[in-house]
mmCIF file of the N, C-alpha and C atoms, coordinates in Angstrom:
data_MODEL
# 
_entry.id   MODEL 
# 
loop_
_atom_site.group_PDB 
_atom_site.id 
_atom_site.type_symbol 
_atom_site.label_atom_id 
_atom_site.label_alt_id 
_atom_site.label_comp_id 
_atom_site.label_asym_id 
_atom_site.label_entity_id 
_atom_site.label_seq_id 
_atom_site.pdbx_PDB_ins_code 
_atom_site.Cartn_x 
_atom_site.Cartn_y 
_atom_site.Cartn_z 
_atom_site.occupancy 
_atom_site.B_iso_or_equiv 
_atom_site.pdbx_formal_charge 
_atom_site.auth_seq_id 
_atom_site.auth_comp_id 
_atom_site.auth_asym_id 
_atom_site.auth_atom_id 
_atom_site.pdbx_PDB_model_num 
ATOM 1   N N  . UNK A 1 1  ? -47.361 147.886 155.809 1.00 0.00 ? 1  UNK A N  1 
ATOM 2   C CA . UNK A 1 1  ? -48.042 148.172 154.563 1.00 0.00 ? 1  UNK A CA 1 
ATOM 3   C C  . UNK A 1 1  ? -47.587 147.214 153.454 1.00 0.00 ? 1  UNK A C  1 
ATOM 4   N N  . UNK A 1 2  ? -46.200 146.988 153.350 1.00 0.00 ? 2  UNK A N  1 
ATOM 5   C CA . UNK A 1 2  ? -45.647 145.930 152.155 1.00 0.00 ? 2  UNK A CA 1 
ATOM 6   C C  . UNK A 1 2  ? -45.767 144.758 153.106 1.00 0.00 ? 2  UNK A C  1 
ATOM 7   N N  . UNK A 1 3  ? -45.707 144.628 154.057 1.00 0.00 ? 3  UNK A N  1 
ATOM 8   C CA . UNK A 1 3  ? -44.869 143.299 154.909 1.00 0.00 ? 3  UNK A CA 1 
ATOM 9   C C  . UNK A 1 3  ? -43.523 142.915 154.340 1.00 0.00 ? 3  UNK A C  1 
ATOM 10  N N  . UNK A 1 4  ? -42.877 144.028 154.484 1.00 0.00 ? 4  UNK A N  1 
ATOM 11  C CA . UNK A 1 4  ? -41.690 144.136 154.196 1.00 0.00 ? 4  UNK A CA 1 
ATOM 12  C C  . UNK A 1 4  ? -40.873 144.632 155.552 1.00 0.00 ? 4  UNK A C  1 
ATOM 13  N N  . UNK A 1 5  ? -39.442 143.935 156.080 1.00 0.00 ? 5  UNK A N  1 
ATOM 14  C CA . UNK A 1 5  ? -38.666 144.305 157.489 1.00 0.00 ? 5  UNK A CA 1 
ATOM 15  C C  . UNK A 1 5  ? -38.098 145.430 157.359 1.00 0.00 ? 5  UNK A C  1 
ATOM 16  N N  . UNK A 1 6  ? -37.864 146.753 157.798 1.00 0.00 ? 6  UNK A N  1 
ATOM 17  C CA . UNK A 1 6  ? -37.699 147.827 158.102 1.00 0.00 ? 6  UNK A CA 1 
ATOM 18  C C  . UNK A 1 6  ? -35.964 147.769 157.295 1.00 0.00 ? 6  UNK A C  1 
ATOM 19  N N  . UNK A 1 7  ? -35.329 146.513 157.161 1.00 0.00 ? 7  UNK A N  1 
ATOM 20  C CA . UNK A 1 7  ? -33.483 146.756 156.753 1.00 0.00 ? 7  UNK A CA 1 
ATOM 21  C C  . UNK A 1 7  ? -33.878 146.427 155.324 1.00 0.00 ? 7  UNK A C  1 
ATOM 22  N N  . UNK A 1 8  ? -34.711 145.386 154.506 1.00 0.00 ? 8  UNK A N  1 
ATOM 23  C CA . UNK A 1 8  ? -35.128 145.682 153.500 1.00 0.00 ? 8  UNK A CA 1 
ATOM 24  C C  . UNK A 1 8  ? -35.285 147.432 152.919 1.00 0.00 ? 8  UNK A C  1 
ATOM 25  N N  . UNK A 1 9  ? -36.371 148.149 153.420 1.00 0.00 ? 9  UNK A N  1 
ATOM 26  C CA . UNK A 1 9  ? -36.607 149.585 152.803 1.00 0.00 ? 9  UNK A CA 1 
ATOM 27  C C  . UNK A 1 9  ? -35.238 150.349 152.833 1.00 0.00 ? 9  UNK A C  1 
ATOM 28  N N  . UNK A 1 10 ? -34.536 150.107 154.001 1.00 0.00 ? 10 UNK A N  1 
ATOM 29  C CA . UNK A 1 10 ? -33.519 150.275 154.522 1.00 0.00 ? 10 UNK A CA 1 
ATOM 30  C C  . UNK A 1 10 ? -31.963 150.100 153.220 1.00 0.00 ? 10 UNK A C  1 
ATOM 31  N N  . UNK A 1 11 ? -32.410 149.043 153.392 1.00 0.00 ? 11 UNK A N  1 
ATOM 32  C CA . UNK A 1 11 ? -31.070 148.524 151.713 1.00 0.00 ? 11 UNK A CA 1 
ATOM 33  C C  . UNK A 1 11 ? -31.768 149.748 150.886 1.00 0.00 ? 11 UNK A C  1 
ATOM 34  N N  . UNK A 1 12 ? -32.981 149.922 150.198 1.00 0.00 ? 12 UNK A N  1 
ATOM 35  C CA . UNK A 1 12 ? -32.902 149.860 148.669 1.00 0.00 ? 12 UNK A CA 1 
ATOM 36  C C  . UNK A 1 12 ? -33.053 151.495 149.258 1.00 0.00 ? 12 UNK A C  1 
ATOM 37  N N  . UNK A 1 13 ? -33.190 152.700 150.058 1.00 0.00 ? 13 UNK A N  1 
ATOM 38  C CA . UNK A 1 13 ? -32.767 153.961 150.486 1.00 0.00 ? 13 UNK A CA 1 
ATOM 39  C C  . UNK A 1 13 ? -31.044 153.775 150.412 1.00 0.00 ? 13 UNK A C  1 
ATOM 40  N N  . UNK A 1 14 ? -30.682 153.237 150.513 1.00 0.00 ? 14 UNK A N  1 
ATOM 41  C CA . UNK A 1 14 ? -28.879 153.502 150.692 1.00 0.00 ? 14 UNK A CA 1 
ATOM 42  C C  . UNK A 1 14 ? -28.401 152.466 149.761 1.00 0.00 ? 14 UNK A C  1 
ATOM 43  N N  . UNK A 1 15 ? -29.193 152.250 148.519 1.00 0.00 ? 15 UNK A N  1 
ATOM 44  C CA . UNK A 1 15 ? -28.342 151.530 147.631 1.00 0.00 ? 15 UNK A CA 1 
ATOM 45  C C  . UNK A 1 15 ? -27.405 150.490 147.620 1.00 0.00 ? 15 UNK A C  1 
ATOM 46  N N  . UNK A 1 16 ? -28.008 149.321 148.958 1.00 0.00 ? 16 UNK A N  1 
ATOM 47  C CA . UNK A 1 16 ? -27.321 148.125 148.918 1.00 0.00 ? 16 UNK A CA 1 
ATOM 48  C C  . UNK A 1 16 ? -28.065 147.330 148.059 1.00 0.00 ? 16 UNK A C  1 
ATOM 49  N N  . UNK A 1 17 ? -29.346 147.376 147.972 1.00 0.00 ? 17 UNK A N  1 
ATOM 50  C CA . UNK A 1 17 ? -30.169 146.649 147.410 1.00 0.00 ? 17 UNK A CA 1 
ATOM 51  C C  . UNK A 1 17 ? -31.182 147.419 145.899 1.00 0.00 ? 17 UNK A C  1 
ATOM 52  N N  . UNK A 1 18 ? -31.620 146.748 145.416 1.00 0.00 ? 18 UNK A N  1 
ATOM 53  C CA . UNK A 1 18 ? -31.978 147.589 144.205 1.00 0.00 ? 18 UNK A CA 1 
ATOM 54  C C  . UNK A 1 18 ? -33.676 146.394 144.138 1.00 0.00 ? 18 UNK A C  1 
ATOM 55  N N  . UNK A 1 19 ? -35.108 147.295 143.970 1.00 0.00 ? 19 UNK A N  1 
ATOM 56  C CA . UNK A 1 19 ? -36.080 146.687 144.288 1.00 0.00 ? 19 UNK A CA 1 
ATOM 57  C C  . UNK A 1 19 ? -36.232 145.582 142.949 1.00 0.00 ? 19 UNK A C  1 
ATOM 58  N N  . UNK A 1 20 ? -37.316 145.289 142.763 1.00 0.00 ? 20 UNK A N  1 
ATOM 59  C CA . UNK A 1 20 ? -37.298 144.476 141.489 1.00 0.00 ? 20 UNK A CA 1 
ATOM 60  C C  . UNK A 1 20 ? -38.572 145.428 140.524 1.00 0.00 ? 20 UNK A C  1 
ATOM 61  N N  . UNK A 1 21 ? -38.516 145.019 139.605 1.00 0.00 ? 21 UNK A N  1 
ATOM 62  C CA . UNK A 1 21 ? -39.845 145.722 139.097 1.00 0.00 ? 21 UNK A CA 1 
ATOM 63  C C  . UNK A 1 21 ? -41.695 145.982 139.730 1.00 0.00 ? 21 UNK A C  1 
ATOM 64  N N  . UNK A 1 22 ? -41.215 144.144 140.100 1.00 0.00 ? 22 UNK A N  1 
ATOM 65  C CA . UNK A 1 22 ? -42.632 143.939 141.016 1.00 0.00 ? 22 UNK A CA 1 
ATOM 66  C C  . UNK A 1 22 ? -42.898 145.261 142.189 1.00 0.00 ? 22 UNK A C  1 
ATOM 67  N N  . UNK A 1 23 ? -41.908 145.039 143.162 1.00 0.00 ? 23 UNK A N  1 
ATOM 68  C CA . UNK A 1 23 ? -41.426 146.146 144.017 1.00 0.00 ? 23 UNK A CA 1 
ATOM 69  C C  . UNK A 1 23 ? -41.965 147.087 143.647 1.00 0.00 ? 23 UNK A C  1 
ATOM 70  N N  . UNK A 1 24 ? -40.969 147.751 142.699 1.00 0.00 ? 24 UNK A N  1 
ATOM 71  C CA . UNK A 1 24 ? -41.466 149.262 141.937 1.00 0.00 ? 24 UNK A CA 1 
ATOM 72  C C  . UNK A 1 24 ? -42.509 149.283 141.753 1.00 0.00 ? 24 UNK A C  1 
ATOM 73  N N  . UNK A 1 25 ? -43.662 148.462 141.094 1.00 0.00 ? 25 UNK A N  1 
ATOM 74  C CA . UNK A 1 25 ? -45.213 148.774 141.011 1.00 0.00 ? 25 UNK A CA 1 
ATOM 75  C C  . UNK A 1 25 ? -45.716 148.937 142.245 1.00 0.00 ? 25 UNK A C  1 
ATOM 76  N N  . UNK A 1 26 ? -45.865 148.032 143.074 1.00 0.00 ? 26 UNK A N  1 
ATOM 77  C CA . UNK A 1 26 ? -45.881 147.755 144.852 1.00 0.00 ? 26 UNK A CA 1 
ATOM 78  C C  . UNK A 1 26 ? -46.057 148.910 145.283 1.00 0.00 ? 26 UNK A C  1 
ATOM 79  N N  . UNK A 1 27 ? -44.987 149.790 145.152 1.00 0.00 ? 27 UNK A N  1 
ATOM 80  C CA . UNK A 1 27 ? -44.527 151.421 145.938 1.00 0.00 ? 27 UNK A CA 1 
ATOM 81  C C  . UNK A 1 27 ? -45.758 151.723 145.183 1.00 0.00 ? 27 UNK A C  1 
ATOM 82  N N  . UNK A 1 28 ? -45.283 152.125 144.228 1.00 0.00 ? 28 UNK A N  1 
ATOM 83  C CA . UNK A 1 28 ? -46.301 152.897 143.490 1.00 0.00 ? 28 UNK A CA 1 
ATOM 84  C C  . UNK A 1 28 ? -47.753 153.031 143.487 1.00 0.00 ? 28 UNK A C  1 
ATOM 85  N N  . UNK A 1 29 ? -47.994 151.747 143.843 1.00 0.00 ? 29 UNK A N  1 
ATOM 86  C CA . UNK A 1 29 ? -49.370 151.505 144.092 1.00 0.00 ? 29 UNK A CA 1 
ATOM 87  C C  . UNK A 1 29 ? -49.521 151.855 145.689 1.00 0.00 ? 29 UNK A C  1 
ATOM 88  N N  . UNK A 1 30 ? -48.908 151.369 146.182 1.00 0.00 ? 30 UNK A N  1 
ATOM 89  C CA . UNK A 1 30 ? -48.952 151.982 147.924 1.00 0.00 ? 30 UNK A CA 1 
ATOM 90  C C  . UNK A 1 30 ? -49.061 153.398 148.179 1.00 0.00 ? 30 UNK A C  1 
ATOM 91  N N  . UNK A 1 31 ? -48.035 154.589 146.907 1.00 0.00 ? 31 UNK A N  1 
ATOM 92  C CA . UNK A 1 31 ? -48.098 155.720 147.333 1.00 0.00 ? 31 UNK A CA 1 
ATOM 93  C C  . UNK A 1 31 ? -49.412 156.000 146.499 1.00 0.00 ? 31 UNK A C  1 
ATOM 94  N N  . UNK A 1 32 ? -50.042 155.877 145.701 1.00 0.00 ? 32 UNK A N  1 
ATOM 95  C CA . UNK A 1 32 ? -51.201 156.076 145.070 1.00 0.00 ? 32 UNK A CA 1 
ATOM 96  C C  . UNK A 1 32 ? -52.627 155.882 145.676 1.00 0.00 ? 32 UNK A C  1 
ATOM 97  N N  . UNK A 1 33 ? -52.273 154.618 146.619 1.00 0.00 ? 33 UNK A N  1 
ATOM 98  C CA . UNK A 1 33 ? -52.991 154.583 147.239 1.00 0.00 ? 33 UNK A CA 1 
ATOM 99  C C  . UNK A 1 33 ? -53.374 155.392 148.730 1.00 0.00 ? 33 UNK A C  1 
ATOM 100 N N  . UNK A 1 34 ? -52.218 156.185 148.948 1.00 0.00 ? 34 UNK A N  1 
ATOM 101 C CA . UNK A 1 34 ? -52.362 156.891 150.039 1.00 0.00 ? 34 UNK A CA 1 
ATOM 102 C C  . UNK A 1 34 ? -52.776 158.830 149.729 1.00 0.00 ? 34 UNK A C  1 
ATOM 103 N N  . UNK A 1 35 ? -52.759 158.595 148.404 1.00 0.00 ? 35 UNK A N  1 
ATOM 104 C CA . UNK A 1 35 ? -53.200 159.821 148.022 1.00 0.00 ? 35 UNK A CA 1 
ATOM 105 C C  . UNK A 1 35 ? -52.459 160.258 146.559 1.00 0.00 ? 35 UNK A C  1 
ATOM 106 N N  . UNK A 1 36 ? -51.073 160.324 146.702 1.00 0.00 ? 36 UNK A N  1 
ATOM 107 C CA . UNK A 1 36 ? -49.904 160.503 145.555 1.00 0.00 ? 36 UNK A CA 1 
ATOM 108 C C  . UNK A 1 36 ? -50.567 160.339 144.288 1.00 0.00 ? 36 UNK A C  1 
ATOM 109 N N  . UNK A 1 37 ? -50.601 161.149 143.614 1.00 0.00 ? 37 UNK A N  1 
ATOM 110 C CA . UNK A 1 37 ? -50.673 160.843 142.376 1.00 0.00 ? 37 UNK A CA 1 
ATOM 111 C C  . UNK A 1 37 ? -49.377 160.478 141.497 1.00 0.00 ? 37 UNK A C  1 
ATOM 112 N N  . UNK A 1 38 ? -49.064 159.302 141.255 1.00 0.00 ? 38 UNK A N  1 
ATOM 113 C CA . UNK A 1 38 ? -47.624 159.161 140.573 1.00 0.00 ? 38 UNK A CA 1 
ATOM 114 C C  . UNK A 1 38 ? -47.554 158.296 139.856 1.00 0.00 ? 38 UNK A C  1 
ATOM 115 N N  . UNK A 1 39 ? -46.373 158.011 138.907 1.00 0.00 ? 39 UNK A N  1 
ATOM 116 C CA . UNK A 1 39 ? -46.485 156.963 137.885 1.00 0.00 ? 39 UNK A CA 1 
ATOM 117 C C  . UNK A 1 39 ? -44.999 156.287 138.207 1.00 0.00 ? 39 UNK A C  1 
ATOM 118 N N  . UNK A 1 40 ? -44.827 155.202 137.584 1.00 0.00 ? 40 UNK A N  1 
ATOM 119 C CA . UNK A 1 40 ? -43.452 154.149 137.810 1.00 0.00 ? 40 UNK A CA 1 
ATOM 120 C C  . UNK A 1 40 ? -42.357 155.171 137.556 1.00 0.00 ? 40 UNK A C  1 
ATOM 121 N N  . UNK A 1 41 ? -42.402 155.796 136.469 1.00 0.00 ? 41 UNK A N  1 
ATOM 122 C CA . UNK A 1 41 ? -40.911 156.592 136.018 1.00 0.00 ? 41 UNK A CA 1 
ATOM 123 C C  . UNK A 1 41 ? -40.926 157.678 136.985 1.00 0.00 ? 41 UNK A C  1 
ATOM 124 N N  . UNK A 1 42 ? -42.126 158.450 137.700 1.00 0.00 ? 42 UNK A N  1 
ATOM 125 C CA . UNK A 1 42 ? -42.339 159.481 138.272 1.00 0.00 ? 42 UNK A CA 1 
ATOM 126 C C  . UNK A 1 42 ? -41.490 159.270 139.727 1.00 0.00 ? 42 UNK A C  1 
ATOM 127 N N  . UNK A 1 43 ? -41.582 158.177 140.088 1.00 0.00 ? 43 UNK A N  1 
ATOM 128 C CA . UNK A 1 43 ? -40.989 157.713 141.252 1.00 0.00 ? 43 UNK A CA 1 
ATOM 129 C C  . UNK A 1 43 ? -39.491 156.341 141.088 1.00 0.00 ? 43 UNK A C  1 
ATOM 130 N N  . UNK A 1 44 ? -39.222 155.853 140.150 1.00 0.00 ? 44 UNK A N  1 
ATOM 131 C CA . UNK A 1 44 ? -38.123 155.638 139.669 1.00 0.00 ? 44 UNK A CA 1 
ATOM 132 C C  . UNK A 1 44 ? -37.734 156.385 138.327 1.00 0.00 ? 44 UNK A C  1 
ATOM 133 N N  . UNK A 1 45 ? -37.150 157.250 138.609 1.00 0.00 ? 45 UNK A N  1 
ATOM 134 C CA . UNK A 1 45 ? -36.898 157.789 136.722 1.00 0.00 ? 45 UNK A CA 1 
ATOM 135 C C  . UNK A 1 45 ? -35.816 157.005 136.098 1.00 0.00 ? 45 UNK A C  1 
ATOM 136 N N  . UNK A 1 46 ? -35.695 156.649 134.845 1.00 0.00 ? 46 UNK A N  1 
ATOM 137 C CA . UNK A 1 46 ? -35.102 155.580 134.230 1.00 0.00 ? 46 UNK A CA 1 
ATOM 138 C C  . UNK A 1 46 ? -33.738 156.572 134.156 1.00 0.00 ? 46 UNK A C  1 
ATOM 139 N N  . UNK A 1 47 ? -32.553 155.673 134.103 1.00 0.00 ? 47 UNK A N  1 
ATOM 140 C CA . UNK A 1 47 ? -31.163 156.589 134.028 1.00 0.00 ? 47 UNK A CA 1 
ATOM 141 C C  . UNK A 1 47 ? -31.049 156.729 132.448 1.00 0.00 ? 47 UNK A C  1 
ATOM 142 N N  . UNK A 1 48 ? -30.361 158.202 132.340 1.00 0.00 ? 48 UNK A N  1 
ATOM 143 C CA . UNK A 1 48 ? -29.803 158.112 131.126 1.00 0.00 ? 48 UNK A CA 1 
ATOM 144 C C  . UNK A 1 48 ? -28.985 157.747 130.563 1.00 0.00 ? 48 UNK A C  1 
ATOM 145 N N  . UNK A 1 49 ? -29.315 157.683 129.503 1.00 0.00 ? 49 UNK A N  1 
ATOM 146 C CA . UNK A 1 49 ? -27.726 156.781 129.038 1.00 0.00 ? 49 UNK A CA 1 
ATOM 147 C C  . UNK A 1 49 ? -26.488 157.536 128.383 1.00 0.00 ? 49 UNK A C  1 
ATOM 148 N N  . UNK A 1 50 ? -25.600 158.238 129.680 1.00 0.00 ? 50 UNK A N  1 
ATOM 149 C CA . UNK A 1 50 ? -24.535 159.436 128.963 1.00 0.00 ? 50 UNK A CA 1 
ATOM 150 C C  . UNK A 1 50 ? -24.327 159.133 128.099 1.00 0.00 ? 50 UNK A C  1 
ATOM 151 N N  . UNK A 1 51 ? -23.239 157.509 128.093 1.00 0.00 ? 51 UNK A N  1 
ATOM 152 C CA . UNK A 1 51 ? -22.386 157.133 126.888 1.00 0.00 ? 51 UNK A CA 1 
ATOM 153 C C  . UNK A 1 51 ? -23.246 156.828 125.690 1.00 0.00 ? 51 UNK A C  1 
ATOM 154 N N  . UNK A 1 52 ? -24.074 156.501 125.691 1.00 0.00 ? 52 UNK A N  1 
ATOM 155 C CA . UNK A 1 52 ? -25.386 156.201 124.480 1.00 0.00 ? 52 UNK A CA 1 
ATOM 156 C C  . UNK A 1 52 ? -25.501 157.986 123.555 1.00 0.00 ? 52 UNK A C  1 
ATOM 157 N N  . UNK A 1 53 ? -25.734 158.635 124.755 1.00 0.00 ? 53 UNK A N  1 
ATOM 158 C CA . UNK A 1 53 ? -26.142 160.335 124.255 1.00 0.00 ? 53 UNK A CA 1 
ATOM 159 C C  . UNK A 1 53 ? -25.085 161.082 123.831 1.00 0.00 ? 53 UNK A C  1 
ATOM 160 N N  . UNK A 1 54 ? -23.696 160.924 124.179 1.00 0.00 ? 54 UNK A N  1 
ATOM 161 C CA . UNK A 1 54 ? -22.363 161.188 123.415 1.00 0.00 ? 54 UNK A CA 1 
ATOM 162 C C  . UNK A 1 54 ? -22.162 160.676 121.655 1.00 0.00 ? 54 UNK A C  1 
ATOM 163 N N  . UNK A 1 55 ? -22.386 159.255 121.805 1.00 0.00 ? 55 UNK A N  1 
ATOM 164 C CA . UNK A 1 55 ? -22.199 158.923 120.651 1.00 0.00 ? 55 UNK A CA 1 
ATOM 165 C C  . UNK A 1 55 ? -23.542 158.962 119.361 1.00 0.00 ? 55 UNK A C  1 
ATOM 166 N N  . UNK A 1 56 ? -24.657 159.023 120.074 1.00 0.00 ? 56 UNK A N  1 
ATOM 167 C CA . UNK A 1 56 ? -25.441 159.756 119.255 1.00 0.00 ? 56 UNK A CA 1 
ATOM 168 C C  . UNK A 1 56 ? -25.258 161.270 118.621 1.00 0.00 ? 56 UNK A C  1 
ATOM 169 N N  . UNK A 1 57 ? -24.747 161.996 119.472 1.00 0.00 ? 57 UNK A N  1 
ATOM 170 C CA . UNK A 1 57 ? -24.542 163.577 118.987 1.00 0.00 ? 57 UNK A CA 1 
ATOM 171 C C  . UNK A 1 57 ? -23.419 163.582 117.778 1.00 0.00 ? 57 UNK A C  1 
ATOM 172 N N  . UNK A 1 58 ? -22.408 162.505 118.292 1.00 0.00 ? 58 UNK A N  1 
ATOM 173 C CA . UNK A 1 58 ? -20.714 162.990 117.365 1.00 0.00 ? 58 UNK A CA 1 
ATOM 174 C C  . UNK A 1 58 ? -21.264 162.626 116.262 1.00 0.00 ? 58 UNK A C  1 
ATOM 175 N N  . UNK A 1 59 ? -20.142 162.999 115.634 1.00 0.00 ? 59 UNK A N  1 
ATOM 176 C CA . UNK A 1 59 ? -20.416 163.078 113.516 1.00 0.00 ? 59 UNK A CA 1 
ATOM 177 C C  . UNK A 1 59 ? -19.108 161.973 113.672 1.00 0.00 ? 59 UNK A C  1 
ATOM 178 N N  . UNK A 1 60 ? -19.357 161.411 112.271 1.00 0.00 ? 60 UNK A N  1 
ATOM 179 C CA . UNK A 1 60 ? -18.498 160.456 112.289 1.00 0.00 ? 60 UNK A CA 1 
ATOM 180 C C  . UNK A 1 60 ? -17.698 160.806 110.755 1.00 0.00 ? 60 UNK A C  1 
# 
């Protein structure tokens, strides 16, 4: 479906590898196209940013 080798999908499931953005649309469009209704964040959700959300809350 990607023409992508089976240790590729392989890396970025076990976090040796990390896809690229292109990638990420790719999926997305592949699972959309197979029925999925989904969006980029829906299927990568963006990380939060603890240390960002700590120092927003404290009073200074």
């Amino acid at each position: 479906m990607f023409g992508w080798r089976q240790s590729r999908i392989s890396n970025y499931e076990n976090g040796t590898r990390k896809p690229t953005l292109n990638d990420c649309r790719l999926i997305v469009e592949k699972f959309n196209q197979l029925g999925a209704e989904c969006t980029l964040d829906s299927v990568f959700p963006p990380k939060s940013d603890e240390q960002g959300d700590e120092h927003a809350n404290s009073s200074v």
